[in-house]
C-alpha positions as CSV (number, residue, x, y, z in Angstrom):
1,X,110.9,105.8,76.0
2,X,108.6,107.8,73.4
3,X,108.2,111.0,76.3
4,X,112.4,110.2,77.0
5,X,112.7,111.0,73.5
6,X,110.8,113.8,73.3
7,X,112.3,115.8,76.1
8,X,115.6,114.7,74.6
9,X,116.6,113.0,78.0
10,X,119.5,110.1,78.2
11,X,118.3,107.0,80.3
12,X,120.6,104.6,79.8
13,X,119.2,102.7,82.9
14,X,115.6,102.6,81.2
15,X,116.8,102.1,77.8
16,X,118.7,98.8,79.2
17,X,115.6,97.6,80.3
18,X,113.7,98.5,78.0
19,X,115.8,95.9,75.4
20,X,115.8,93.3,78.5
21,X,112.1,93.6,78.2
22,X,111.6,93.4,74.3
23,X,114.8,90.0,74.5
24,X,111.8,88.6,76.9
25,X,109.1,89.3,74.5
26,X,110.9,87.9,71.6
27,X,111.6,84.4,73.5
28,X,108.2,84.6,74.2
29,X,107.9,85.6,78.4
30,X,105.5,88.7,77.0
31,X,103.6,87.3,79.9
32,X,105.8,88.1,82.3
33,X,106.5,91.9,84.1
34,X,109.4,93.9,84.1
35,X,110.5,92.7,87.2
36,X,111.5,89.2,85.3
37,X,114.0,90.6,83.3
38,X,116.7,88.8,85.5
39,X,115.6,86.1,83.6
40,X,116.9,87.5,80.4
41,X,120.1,88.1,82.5
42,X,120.4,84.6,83.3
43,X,120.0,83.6,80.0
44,X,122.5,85.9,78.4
45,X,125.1,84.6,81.1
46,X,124.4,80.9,80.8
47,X,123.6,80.8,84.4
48,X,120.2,80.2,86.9
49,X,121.0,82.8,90.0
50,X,120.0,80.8,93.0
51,X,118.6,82.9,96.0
52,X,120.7,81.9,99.0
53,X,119.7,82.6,102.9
């Protein structure tokens, strides 16, 4: 986000995730890689996505 910023560019996409990411660090899943921010998603929505085959 710091080179984002200073080049000016607009990423909404990585700015989203980027506050996913810091939600998941505040509820204490630092552990956890960017890939797990569907958990925050869940969370937000009340809801556990189930994979389904």
């Amino acid at each position: 986000m710091d080179t984002a910023r200073d080049y000016q560019a607009v990423l909404p996409g990585t700015a989203l995730n980027s506050q996913l990411f810091n939600g998941m660090v505040a509820l204490g899943e630092g552990d956890l890689d960017n890939s797990a921010v569907i958990r925050m998603l869940e969370l937000l929505n009340d809801m556990d996505l189930e994979i389904t085959e």
